[in-house]
C-alpha positions in Angstrom: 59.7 18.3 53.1 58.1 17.7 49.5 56.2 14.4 49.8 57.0 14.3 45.7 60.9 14.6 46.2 60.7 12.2 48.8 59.0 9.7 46.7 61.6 10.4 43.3 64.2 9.8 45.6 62.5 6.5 47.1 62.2 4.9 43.5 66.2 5.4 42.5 68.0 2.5 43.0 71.6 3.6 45.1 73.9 2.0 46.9 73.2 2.9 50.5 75.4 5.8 51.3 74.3 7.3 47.8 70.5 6.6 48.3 70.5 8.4 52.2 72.2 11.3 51.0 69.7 11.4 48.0 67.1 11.1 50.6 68.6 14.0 52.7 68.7 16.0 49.9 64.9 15.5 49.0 64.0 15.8 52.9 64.6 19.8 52.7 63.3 20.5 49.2 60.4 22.1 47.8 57.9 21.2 45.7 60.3 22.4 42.6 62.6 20.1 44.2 65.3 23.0 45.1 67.6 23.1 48.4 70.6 24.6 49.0 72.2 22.6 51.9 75.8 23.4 53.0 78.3 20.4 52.3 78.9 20.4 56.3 75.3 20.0 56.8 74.7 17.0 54.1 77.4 15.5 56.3 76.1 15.7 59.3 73.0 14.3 58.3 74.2 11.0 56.4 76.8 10.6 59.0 79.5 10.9 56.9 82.6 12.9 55.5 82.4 16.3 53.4 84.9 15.2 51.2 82.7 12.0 50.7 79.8 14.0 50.0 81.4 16.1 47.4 82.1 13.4 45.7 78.3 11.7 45.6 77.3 15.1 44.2 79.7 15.4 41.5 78.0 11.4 40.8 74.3 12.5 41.5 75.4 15.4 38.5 77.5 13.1 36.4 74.2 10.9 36.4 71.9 13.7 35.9 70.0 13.3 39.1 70.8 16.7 40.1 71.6 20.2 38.7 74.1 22.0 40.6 73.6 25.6 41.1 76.9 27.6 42.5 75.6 30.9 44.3 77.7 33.9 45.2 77.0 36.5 47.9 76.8 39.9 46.7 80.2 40.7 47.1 81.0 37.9 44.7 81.5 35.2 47.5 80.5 32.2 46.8 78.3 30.3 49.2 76.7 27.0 49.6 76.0 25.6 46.4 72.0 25.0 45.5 71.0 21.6 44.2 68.1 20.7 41.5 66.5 17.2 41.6 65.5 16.0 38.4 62.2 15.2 39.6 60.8 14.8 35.4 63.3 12.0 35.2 62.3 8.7 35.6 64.7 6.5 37.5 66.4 4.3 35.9 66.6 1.5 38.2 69.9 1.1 37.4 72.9 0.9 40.7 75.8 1.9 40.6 79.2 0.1 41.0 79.9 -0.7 44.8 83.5 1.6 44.3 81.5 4.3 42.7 79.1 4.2 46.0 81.3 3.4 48.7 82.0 6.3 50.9 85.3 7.0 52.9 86.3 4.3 55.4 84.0 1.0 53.9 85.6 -1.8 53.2 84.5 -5.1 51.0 82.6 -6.7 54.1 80.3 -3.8 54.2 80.0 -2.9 50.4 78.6 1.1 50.2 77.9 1.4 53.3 80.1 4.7 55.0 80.6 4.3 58.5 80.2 7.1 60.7 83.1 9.6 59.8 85.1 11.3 62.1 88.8 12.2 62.4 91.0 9.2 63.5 91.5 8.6 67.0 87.9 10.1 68.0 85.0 7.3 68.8 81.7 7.8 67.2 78.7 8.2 69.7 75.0 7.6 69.0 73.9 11.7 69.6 71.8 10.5 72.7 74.9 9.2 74.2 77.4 11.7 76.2 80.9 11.3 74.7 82.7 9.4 78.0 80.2 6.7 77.1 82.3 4.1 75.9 80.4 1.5 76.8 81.3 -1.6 74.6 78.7 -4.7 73.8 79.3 -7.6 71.7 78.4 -7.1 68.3 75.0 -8.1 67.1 74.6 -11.0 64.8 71.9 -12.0 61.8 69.5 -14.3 62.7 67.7 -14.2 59.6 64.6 -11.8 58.6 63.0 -9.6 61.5 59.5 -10.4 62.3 58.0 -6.7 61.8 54.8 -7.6 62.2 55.4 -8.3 66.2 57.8 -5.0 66.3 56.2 -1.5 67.3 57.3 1.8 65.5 56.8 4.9 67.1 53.7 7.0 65.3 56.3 9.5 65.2 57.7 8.0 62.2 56.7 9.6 58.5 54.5 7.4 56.8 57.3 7.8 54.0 60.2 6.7 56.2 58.5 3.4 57.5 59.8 1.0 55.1 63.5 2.5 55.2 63.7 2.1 58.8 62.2 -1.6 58.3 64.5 -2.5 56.1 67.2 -1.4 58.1 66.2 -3.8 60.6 66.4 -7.3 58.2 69.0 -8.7 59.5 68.7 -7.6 63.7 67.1 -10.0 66.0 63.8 -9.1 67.3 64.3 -8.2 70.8 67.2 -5.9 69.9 65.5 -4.3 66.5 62.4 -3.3 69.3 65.0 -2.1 71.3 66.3 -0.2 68.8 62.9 1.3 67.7 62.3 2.2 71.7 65.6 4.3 71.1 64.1 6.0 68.3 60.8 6.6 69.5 62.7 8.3 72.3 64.4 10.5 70.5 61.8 11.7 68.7 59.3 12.4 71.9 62.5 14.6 73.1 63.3 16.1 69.6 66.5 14.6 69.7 66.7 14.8 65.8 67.3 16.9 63.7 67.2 16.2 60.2 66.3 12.8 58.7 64.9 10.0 60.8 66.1 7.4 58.4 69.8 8.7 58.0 69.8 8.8 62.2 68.4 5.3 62.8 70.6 3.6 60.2 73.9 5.3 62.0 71.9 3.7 65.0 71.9 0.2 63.2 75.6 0.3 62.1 76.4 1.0 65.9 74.8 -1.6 67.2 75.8 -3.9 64.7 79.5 -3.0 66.0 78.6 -3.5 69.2 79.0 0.2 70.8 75.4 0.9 70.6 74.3 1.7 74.8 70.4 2.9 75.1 69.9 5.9 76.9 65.7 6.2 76.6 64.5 2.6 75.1 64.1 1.5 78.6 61.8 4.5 78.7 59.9 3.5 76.2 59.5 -0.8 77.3 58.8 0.1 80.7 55.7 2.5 79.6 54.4 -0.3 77.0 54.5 -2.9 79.1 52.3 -0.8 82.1 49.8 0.3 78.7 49.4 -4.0 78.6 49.2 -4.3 81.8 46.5 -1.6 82.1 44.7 -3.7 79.3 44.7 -7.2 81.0 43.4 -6.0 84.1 40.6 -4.0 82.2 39.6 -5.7 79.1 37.0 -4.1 77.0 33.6 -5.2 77.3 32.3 -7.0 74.8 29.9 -5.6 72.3 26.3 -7.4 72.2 25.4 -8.9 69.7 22.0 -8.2 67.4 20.6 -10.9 68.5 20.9 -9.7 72.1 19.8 -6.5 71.9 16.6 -7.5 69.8 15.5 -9.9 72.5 16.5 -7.4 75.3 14.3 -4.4 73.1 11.2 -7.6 73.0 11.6 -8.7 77.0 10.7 -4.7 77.6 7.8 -4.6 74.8 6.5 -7.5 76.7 6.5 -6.0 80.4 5.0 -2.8 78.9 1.7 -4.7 77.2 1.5 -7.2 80.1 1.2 -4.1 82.5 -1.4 -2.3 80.7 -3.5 -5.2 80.8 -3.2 -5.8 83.7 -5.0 -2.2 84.0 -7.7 -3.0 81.6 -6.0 -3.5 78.5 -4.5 -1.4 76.0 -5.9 1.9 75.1 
């Protein structure tokens, strides 16, 4: 990963389907800002549809955020196409129409935001959860701005992803978005992921927000932090002494010392 694509990618202001597949695409760059991802793979990794990445692509171009590079095998096949960020650009700050961004299957109560594509009929799964899981919870609600100062994110978690993943949690309660951030810690102790942290967890939020998310290693994660508390209640740190302590502790021994040699005829 190029910590320099990452951040180019970071300062462009995209719907969200657009921005996380901007953010896969600078998640497996170089430092030139070059990758050559298959349009199955980009799919995979924003959770979304081929067709629906093809079209971003042709935006990302249209806008000049990327070059497009088509490749052909030897034999004159063509192959996956390679992709250019225009990492000397300076972003422009400037979104996009909710149409223009809105991948395949949104509608106008979740403006750009592509849910997790699959062919009709077949029920999308967290990629923790086995597929008979169709375990059905009532959809979570806003209850105003998360409190992330109380919630604990897995050290796991790039430094450059944090905030993403934060802001993904603005509108879950608290007790759920921890929950939530248990599930992901999980998965990342087991290597569950493969690709973008970000682009998993905010599939993650959408399920939950539908009310089919079911944890599978959050309660994993609670039951060890709550023994880590209890550990540190039962055994609290000492406390260190102060200066004033130690000085009179370092004069009390002075003191014994001269009152025993005179004792024995006086100092020497």
């Amino acid at each position: 990963m190029s910590i320099k694509a990452m951040h180019w990618a970071w300062n462009h202001r995209l719907q969200p389907s657009a921005k996380v597949l901007l953010l896969a695409l600078a998640d497996i760059a170089d430092d030139q800002g070059f990758c050559w991802p298959s349009n199955r793979t980009l799919a995979e990794k924003c959770c979304t549809s081929e067709r629906t990445v093809q079209r971003m692509l042709k935006q990302f171009e249209d806008r000049g955020l990327i070059t497009i590079e088509r490749r052909f095998t030897e034999a004159g096949r063509q192959t996956s196409n390679g992709y250019r960020l225009a990492l000397g650009r300076t972003p422009d700050n400037l979104s996009p129409s909710t149409a223009s961004c809105r991948g395949e299957g949104d509608n106008a109560d979740t403006p750009g935001v592509t849910q997790l594509c699959h062919p009709r009929g077949v029920i999308a799964v967290s990629p923790l959860e086995p597929p008979h899981n169709h375990h059905k919870e009532p959809p979570l609600q806003p209850q105003g701005t998360t409190n992330r100062k109380s919630l604990e994110i897995s050290p796991s978690v790039k430094a450059a992803e944090k905030s993403a993943i934060e802001q993904l949690l603005t509108e879950i309660p608290g007790t759920h978005a921890q929950e939530l951030l248990d599930e992901l810690a999980y998965a990342l102790e087991n290597r569950r992921i493969h690709g973008s942290a970000v682009a998993w967890f905010a599939g993650l939020v959408r399920r939950a927000k539908a009310g089919l998310f079911s944890p599978v290693g959050a309660h994993v994660i609670d039951a060890r932090r709550r023994t880590q508390t209890a550990v540190k209640d039962q055994h609290p740190k000492a406390e260190h002494p102060s200066d004033t302590d130690t000085a009179q502790h370092y004069l009390a021994g002075l003191q014994k010392i001269v009152s025993k040699r005179a004792g024995h005829g006086g100092l020497r």
